[in-house]
PQR file of N, CA, C, O and H, with PARSE charges and radii, in Angstrom:
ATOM      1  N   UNK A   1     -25.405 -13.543 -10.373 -0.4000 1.5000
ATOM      2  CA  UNK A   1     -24.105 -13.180  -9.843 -0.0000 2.0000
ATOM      3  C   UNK A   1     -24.013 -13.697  -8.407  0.5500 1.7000
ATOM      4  O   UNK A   1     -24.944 -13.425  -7.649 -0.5500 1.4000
ATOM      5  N   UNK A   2     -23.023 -14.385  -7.982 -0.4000 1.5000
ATOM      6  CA  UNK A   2     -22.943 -14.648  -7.104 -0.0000 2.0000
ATOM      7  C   UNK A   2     -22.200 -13.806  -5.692  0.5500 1.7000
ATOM      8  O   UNK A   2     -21.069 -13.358  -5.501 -0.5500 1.4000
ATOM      9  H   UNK A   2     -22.267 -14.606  -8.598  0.4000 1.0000
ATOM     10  N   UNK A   3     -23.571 -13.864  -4.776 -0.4000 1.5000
ATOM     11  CA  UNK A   3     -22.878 -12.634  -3.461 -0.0000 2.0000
ATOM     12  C   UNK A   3     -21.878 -12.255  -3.478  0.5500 1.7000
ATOM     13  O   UNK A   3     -21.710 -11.072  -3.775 -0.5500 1.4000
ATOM     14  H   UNK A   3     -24.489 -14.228  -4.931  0.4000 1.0000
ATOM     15  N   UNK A   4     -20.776 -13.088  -3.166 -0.4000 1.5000
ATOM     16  CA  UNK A   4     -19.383 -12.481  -3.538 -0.0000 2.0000
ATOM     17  C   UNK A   4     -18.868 -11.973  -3.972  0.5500 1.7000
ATOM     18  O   UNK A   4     -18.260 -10.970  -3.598 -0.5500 1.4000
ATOM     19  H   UNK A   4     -20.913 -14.049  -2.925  0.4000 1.0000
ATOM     20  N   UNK A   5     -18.909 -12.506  -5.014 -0.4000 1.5000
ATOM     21  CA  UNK A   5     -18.678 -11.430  -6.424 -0.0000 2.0000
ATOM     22  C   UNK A   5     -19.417 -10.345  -6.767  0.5500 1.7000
ATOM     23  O   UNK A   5     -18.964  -9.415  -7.435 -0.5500 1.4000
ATOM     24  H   UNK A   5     -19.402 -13.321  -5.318  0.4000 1.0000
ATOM     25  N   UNK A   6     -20.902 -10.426  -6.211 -0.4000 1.5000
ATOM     26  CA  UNK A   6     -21.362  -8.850  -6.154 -0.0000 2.0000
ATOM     27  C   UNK A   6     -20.607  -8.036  -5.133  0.5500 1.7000
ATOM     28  O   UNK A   6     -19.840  -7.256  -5.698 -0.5500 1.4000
ATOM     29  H   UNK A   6     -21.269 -11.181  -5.668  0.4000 1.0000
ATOM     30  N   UNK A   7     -20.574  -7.971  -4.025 -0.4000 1.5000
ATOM     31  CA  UNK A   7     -19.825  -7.886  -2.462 -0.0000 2.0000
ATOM     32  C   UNK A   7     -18.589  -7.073  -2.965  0.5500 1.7000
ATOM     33  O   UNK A   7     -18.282  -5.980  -2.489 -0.5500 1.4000
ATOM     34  H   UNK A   7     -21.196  -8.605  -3.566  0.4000 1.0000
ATOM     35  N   UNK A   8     -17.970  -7.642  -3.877 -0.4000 1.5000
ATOM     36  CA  UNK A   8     -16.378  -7.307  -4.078 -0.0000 2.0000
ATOM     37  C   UNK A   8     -16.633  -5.888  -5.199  0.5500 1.7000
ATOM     38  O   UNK A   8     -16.138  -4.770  -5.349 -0.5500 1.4000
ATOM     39  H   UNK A   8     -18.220  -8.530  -4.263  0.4000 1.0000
ATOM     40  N   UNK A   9     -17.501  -6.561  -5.711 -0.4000 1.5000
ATOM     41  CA  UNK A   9     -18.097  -5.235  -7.227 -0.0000 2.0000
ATOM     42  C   UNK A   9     -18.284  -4.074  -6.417  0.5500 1.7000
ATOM     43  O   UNK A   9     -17.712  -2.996  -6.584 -0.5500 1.4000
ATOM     44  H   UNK A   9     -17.903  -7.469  -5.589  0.4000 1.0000
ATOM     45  N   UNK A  10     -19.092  -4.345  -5.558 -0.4000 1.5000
ATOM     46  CA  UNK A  10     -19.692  -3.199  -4.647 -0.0000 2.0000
ATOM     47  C   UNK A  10     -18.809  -2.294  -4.218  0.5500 1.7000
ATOM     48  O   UNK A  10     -18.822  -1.080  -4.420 -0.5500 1.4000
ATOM     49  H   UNK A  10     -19.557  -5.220  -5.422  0.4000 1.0000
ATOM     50  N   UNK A  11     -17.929  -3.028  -3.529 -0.4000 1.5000
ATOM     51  CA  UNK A  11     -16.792  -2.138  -2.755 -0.0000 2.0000
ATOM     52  C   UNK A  11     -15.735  -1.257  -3.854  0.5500 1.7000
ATOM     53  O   UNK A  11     -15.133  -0.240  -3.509 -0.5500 1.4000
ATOM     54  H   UNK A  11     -17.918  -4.015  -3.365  0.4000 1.0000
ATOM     55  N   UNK A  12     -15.663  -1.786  -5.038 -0.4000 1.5000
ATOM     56  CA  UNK A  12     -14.934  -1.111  -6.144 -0.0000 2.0000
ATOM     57  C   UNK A  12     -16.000   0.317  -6.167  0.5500 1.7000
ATOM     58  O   UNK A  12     -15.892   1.356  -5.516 -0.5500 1.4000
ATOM     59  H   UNK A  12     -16.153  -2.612  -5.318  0.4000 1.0000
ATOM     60  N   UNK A  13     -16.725   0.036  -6.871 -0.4000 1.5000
ATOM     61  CA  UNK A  13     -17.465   1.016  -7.113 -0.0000 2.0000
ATOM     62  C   UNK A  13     -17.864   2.116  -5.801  0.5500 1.7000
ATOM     63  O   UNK A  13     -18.265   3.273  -5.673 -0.5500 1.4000
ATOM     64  H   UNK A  13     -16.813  -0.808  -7.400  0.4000 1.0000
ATOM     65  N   UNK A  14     -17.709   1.652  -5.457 -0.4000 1.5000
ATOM     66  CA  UNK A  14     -17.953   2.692  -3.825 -0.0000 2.0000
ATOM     67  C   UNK A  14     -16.118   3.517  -3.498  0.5500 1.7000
ATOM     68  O   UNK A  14     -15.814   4.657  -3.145 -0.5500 1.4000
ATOM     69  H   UNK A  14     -17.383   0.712  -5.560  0.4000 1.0000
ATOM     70  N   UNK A  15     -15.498   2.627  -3.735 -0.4000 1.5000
ATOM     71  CA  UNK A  15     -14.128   3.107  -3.809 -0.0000 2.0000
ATOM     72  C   UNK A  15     -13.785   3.992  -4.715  0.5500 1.7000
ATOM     73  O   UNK A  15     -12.919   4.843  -4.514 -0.5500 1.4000
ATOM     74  H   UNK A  15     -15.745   1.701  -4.021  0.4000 1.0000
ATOM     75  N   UNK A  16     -14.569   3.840  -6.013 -0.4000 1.5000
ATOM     76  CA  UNK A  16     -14.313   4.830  -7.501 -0.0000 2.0000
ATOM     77  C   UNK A  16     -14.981   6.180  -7.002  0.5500 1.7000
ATOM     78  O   UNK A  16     -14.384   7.256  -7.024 -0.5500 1.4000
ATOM     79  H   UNK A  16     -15.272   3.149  -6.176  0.4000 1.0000
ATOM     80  N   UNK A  17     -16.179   6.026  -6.587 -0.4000 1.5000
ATOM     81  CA  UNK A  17     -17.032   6.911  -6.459 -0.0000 2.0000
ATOM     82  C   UNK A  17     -16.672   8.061  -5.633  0.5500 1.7000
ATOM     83  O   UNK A  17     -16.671   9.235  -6.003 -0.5500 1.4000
ATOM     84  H   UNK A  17     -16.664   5.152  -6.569  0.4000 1.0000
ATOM     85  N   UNK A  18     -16.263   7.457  -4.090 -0.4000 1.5000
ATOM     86  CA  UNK A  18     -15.455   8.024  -3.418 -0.0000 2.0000
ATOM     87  C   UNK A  18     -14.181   8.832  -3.450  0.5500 1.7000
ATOM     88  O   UNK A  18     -13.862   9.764  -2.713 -0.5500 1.4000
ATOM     89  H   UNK A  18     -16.264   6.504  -3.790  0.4000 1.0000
ATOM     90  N   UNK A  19     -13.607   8.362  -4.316 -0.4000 1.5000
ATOM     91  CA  UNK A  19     -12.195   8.776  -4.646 -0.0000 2.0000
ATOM     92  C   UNK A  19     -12.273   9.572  -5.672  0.5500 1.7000
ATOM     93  O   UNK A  19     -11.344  10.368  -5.807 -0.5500 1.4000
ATOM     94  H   UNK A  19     -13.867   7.604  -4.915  0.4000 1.0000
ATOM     95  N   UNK A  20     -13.491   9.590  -6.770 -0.4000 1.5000
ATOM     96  CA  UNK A  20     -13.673  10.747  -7.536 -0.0000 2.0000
ATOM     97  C   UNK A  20     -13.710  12.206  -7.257  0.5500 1.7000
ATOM     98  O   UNK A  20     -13.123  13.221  -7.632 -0.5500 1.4000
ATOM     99  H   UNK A  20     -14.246   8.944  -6.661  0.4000 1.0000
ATOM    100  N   UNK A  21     -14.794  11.819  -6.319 -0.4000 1.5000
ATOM    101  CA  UNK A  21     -15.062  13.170  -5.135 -0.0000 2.0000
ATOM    102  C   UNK A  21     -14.095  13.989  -4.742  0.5500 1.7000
ATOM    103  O   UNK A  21     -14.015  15.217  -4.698 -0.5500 1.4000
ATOM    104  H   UNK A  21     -15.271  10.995  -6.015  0.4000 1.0000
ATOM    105  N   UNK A  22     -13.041  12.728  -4.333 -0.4000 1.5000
ATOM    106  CA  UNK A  22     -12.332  13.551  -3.268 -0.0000 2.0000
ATOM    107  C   UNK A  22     -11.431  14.732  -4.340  0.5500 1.7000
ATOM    108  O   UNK A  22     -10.992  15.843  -4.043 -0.5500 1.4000
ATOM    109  H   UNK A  22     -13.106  11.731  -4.369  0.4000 1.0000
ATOM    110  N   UNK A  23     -11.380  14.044  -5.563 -0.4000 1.5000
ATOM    111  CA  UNK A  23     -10.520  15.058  -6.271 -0.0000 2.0000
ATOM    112  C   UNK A  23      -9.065  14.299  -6.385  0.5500 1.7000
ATOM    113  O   UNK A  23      -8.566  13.219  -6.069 -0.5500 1.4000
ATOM    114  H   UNK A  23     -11.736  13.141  -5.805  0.4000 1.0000
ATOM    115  N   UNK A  24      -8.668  15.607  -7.072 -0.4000 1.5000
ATOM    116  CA  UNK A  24      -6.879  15.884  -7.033 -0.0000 2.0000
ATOM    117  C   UNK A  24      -6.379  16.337  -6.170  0.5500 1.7000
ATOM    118  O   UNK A  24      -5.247  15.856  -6.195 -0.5500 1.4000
ATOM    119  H   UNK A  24      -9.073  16.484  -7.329  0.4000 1.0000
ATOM    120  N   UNK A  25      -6.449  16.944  -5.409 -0.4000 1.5000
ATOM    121  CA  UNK A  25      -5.777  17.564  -4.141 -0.0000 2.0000
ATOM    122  C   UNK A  25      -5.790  16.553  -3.300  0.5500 1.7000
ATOM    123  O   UNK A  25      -4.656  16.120  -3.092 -0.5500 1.4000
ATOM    124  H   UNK A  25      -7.369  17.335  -5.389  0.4000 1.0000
ATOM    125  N   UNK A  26      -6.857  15.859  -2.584 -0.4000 1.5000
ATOM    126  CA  UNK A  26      -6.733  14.683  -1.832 -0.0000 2.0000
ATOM    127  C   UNK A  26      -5.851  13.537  -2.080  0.5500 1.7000
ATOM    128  O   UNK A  26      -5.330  12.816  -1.229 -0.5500 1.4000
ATOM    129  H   UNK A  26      -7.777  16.210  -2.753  0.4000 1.0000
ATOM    130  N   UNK A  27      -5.731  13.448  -3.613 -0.4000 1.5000
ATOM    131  CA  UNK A  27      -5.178  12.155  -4.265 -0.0000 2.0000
ATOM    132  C   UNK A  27      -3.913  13.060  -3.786  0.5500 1.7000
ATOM    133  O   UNK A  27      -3.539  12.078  -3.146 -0.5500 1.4000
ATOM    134  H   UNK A  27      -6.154  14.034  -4.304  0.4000 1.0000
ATOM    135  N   UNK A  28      -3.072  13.875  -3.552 -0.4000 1.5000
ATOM    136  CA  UNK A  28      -1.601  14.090  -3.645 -0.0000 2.0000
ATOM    137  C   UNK A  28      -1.400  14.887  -2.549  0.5500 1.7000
ATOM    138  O   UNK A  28      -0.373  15.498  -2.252 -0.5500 1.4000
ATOM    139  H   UNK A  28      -3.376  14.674  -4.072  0.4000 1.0000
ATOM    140  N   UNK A  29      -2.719  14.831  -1.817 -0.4000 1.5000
ATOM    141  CA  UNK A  29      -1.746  14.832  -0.418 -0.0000 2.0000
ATOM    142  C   UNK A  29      -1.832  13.037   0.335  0.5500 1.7000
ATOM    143  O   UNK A  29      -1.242  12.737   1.373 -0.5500 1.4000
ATOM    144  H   UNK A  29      -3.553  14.334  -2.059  0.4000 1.0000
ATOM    145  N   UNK A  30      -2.369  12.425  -0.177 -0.4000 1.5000
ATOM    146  CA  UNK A  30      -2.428  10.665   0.621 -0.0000 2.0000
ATOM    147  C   UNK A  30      -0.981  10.782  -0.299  0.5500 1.7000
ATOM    148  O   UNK A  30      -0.247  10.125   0.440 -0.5500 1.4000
ATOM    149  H   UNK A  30      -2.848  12.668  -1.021  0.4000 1.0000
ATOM    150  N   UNK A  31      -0.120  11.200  -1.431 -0.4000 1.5000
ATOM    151  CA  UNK A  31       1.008  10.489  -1.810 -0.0000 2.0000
ATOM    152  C   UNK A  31       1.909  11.484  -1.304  0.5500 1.7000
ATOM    153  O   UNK A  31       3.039  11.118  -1.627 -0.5500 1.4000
ATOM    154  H   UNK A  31      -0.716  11.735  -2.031  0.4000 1.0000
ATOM    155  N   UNK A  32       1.966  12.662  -0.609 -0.4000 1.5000
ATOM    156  CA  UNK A  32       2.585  13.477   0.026 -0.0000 2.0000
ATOM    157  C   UNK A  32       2.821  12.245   1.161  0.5500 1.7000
ATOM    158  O   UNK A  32       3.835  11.553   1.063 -0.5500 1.4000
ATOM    159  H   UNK A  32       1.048  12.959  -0.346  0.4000 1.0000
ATOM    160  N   UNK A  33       2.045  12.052   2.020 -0.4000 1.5000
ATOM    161  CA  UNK A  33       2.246  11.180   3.423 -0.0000 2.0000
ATOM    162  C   UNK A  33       3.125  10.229   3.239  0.5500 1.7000
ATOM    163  O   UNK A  33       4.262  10.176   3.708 -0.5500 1.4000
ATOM    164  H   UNK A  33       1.222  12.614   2.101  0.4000 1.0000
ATOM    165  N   UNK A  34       2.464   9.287   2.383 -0.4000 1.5000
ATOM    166  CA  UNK A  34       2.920   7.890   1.580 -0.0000 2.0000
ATOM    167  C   UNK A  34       4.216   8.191   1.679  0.5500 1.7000
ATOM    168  O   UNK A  34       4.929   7.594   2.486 -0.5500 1.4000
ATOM    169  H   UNK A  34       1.541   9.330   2.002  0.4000 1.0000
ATOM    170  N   UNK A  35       4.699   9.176   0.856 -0.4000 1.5000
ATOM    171  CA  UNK A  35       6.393   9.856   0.064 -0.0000 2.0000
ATOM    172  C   UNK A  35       7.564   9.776   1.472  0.5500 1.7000
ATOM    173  O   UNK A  35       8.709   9.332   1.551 -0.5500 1.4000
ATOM    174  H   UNK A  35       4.119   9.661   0.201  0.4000 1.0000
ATOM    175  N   UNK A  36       6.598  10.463   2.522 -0.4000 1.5000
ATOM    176  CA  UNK A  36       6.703  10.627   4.324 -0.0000 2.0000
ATOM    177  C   UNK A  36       7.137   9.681   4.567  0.5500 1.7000
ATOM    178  O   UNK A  36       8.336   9.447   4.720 -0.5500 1.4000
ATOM    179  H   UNK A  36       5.667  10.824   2.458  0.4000 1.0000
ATOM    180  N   UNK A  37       6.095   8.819   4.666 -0.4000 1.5000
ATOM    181  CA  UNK A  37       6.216   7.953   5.744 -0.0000 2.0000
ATOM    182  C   UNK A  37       7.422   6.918   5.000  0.5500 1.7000
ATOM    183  O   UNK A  37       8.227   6.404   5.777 -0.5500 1.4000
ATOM    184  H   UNK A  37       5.121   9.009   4.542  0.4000 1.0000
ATOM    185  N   UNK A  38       7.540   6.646   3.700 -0.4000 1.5000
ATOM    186  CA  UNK A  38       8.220   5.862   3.381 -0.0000 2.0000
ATOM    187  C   UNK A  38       9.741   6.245   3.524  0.5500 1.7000
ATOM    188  O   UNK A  38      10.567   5.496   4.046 -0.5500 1.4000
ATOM    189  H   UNK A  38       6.886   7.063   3.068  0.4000 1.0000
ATOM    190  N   UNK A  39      10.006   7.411   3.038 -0.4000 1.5000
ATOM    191  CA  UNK A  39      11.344   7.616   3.256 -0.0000 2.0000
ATOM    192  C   UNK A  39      11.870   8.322   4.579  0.5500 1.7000
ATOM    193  O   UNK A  39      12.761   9.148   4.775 -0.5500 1.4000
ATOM    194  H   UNK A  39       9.335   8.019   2.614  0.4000 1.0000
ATOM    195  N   UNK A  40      10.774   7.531   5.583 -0.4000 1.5000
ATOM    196  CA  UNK A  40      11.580   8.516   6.649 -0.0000 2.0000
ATOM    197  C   UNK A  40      12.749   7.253   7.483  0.5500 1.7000
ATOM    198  O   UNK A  40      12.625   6.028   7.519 -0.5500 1.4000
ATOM    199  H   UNK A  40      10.051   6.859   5.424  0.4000 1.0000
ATOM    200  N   UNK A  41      13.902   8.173   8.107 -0.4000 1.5000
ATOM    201  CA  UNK A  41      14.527   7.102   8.122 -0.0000 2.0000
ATOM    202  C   UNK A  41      14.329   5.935   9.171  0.5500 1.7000
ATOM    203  O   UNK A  41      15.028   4.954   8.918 -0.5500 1.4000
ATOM    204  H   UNK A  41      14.004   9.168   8.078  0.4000 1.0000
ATOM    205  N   UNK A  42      13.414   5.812  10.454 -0.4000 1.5000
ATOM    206  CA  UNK A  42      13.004   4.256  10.757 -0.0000 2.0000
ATOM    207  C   UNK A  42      12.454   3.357  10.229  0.5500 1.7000
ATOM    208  O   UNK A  42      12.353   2.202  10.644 -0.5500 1.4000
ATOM    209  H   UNK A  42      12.847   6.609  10.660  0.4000 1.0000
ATOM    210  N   UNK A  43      11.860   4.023   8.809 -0.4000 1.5000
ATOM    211  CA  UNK A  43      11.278   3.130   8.154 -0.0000 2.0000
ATOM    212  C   UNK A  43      12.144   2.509   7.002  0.5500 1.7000
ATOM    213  O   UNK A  43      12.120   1.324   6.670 -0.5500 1.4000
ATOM    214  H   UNK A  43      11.943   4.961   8.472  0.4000 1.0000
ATOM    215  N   UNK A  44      12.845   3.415   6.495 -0.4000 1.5000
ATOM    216  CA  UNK A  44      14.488   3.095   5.700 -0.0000 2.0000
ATOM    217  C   UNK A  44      14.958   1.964   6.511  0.5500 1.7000
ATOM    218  O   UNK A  44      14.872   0.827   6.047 -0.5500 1.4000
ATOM    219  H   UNK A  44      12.864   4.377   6.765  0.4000 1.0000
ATOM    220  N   UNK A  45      15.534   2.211   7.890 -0.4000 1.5000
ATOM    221  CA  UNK A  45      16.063   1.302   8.794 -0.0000 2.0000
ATOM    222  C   UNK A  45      15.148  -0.162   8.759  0.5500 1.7000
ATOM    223  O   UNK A  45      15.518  -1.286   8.421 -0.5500 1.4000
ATOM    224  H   UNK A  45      15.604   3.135   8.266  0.4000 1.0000
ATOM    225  N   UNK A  46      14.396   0.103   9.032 -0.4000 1.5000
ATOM    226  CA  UNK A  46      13.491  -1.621   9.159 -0.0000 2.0000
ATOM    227  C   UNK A  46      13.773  -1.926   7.496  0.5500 1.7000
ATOM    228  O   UNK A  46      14.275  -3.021   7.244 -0.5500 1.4000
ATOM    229  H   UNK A  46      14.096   1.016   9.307  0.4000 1.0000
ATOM    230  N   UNK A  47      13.523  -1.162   6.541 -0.4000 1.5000
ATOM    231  CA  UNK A  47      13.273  -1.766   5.552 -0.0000 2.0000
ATOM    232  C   UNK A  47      14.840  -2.432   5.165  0.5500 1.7000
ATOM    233  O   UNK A  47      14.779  -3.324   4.318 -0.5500 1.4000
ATOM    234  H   UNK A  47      13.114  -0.273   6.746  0.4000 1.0000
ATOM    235  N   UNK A  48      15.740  -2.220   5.501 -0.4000 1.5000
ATOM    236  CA  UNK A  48      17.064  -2.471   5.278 -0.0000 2.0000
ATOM    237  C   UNK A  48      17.294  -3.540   6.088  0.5500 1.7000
ATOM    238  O   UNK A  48      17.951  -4.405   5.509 -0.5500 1.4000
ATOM    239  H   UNK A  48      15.790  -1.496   6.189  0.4000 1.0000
ATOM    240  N   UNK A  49      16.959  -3.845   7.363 -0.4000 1.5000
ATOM    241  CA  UNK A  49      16.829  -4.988   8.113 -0.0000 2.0000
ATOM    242  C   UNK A  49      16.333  -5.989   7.727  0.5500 1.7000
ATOM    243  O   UNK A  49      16.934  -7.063   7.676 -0.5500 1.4000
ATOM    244  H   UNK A  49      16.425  -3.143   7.833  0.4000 1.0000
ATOM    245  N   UNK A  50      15.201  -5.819   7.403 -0.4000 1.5000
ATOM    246  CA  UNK A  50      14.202  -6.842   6.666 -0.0000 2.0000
ATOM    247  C   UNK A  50      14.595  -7.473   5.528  0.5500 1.7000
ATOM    248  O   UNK A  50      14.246  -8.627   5.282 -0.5500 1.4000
ATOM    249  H   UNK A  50      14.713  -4.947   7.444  0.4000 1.0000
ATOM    250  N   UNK A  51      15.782  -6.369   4.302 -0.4000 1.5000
ATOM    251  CA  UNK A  51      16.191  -6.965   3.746 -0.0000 2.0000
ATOM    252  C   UNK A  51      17.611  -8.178   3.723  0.5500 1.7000
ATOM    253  O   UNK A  51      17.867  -9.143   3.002 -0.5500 1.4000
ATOM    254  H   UNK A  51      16.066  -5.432   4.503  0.4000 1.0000
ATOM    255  N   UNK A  52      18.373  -7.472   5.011 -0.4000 1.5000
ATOM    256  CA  UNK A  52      19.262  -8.184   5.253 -0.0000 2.0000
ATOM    257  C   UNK A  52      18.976 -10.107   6.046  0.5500 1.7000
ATOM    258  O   UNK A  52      19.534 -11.200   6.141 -0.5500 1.4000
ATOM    259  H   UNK A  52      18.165  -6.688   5.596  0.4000 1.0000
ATOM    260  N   UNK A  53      17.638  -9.330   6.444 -0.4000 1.5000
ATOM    261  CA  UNK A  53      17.301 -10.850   7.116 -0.0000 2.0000
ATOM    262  C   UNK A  53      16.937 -12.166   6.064  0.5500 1.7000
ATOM    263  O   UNK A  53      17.016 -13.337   6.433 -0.5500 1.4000
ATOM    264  H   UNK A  53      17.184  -8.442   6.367  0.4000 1.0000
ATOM    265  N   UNK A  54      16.503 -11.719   4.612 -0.4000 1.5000
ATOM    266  CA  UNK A  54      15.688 -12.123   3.521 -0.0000 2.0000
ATOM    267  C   UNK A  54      17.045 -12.447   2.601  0.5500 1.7000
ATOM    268  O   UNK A  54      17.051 -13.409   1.833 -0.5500 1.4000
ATOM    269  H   UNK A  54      16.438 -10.767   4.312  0.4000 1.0000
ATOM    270  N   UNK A  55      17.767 -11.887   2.692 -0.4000 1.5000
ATOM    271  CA  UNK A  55      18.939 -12.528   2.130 -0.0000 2.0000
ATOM    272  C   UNK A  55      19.316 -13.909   2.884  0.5500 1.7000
ATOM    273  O   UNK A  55      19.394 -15.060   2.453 -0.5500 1.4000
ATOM    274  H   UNK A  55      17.762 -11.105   3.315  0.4000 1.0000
ATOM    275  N   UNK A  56      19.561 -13.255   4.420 -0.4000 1.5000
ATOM    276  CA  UNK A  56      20.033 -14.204   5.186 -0.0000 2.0000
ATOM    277  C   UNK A  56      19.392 -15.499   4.894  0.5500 1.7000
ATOM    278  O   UNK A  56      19.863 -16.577   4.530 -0.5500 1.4000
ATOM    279  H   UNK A  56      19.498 -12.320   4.770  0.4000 1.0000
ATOM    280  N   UNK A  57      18.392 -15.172   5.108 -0.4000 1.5000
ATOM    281  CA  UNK A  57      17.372 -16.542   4.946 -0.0000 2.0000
ATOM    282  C   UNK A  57      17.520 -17.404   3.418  0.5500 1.7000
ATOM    283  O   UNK A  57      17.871 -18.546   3.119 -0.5500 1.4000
ATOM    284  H   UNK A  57      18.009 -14.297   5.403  0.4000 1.0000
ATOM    285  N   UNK A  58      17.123 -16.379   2.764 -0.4000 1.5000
ATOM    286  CA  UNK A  58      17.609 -17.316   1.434 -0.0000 2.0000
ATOM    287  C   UNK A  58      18.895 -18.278   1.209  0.5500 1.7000
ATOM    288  O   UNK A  58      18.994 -19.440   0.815 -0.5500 1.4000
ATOM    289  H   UNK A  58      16.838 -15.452   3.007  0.4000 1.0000
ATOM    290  N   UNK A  59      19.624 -17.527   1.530 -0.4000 1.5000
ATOM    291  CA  UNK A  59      21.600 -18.075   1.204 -0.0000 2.0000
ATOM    292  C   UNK A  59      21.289 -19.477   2.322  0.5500 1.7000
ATOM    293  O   UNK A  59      21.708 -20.604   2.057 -0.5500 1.4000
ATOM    294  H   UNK A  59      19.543 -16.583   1.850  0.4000 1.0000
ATOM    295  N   UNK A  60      20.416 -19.126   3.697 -0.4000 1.5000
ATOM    296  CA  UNK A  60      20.640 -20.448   4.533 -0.0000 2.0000
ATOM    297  C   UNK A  60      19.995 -21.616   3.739  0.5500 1.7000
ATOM    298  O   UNK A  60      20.502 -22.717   3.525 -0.5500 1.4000
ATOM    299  H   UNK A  60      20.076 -18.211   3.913  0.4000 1.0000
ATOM    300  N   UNK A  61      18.656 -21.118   3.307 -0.4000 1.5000
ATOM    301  CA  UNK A  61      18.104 -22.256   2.467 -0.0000 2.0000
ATOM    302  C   UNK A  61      18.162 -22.458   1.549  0.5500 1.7000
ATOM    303  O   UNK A  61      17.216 -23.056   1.038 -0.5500 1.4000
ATOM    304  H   UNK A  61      18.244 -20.224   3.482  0.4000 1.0000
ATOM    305  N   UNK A  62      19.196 -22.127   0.826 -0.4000 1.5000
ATOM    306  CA  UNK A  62      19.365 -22.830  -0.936 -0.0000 2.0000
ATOM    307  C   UNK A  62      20.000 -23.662  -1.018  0.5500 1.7000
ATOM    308  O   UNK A  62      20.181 -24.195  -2.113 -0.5500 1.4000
ATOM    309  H   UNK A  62      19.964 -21.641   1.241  0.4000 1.0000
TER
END
């Protein structure tokens, strides 16, 4: 197997392992935050910007 590809294996499994542990409660409060942070509204705002700019951009370059 080549390092890398062990390297990358590694970190999965350390990630599974970890995250087993932590449970259910941990898993849904990181999507409590997530839920937060996403719909709060400066982040609404940028995300609406960002989309208006991505239009913009497209329509200039087609």
């Amino acid at each position: 197997m080549r390092p890398k590809t062990f390297f990358v294996f590694l970190i999965i499994v350390t990630a599974y392992i970890l995250g087993a542990r932590a449970g259910r409660e941990r898993y849904d409060q990181i999507v409590d935050a997530m839920t937060a942070f996403w719909n709060s509204p400066d982040v609404k705002k940028a995300r609406k910007s960002a989309k208006k700019q991505a239009v913009k951009a497209r329509n200039k370059y087609s």
